[in-house]
N, C-alpha and C positions, 0 to 999 in steps of 0.2 A: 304966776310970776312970768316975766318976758326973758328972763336971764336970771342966773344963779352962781354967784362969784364967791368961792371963799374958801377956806382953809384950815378944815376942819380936827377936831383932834386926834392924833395918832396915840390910841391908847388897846394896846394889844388884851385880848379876852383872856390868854394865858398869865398873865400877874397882873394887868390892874383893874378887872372889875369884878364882882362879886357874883357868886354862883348861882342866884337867885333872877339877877339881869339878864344872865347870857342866856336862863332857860326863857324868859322873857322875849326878849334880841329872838330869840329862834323861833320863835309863833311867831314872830312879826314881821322880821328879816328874811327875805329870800338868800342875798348873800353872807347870813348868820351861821354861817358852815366851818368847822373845822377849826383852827385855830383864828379868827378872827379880830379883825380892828376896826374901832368903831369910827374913822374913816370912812370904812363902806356902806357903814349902815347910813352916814349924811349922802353919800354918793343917792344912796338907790331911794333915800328919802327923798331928794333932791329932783331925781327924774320923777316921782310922781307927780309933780306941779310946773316942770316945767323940762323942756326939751335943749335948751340950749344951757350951760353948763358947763363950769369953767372950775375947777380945781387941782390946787398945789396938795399931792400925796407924798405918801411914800413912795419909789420906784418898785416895789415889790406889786404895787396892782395890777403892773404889765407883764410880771411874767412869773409870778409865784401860784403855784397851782389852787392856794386857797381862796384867791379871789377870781375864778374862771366866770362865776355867777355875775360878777361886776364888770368886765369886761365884756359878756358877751349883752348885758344890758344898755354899754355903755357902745358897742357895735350896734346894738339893734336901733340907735335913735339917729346913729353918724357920725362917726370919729371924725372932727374938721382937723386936730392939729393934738399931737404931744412932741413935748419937749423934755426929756432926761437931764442930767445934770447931778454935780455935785458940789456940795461947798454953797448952796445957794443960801444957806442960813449960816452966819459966819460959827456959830458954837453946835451946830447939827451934826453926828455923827451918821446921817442917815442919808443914803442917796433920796431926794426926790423926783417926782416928774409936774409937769402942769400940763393937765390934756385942756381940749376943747370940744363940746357936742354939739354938733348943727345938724336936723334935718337935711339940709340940702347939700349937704356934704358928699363928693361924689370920692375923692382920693384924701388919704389921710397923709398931712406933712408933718415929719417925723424932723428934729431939731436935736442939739446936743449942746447945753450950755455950760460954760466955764466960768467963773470969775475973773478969773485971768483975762483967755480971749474973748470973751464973747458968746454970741451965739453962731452957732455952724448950721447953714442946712442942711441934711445929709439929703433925704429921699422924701417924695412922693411915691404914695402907692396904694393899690386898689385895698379898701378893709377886707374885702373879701377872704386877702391872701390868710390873715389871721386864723380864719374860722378854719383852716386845713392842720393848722397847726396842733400838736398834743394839747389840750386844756387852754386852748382857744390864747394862745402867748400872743401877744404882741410884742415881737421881736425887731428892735431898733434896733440891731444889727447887720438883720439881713438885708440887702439891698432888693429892689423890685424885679433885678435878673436871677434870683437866686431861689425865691419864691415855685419859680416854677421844678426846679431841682428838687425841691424838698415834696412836691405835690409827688414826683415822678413816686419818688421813694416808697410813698404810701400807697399807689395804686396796683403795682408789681407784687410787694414784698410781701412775706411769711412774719407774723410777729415770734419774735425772741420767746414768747410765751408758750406757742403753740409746737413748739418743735425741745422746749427744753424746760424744766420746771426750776424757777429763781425764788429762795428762799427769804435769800439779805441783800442787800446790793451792799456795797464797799463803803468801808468802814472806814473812816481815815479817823487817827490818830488813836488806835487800839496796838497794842503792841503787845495782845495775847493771842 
């Protein structure tokens, strides 16, 4: 195929598919990891036939650690453009995003759409910056000045692991 436009379905591994699929999905799937959606498995189907590639997801595949496999897939062929947003499906309680994959993509433009207003451009910026980050996040937040702060961070520091031993991490809404 030349291009790959579409909108596949968000159907979480955790309640709706059958336990016999997901062992299936995982011999098959590279990003069939952890709690998944099968979403990602049309993503990474998707780049096998073609490079250019255009899908409305969930916002979760930008920065939830279970899809790091799809991201960094969806890095390796050239992030041309995502766009975040919510409210783009008027009865959708789900943030979306719609990225874009181009080969020749050299900076990845990063958007933030409203119903309301519009679309806003926020930033250009190198994909590269991505790959420094924890589980490979693509963070439409951080601007392309900020990027370098967060590199610094990593290259200096001690992890929190190595100096002290973390059990749980914080618990919100336990009140024992």
């Amino acid at each position: 195929f030349s291009i790959v436009i579409g909108n596949p379905p968000y159907i979480n591994t955790k309640s709706g598919i059958q336990s016999e699929f997901k062992e299936y999905y995982k011999g098959e799937y590279n990003s069939a990891l952890g709690q998944f959606d099968l979403f990602s498995l049309f993503i990474e189907q998707s780049l096998r036939h073609t490079k250019i590639l255009s899908f409305i997801v969930p916002k979760p595949v930008i920065n939830n650690e279970n899809y790091e496999v799809v991201r960094k897939q969806l890095l390796k062929i050239g992030l041309q453009s995502i766009v975040t947003g919510s409210h783009i499906f008027e009865n959708a309680g789900v943030e979306s995003c719609i990225f874009i994959t181009n080969p020749s993509a050299e900076t990845t433009r990063v958007e933030h759409f409203n119903m309301l207003s519009g679309f806003k451009y926020l930033f250009s910026v190198n994909p590269q910056n991505f790959n420094g980050l924890p589980f490979t996040i693509i963070n439409s937040l951080l601007s392309p000045e900020e990027y370098p702060i967060i590199h610094l961070t990593k290259t200096d520091a001690k992890e929190l692991g190595s100096i002290i031993s973390i059990l749980r991490g914080v618990e919100s809404g336990k009140n024992d």
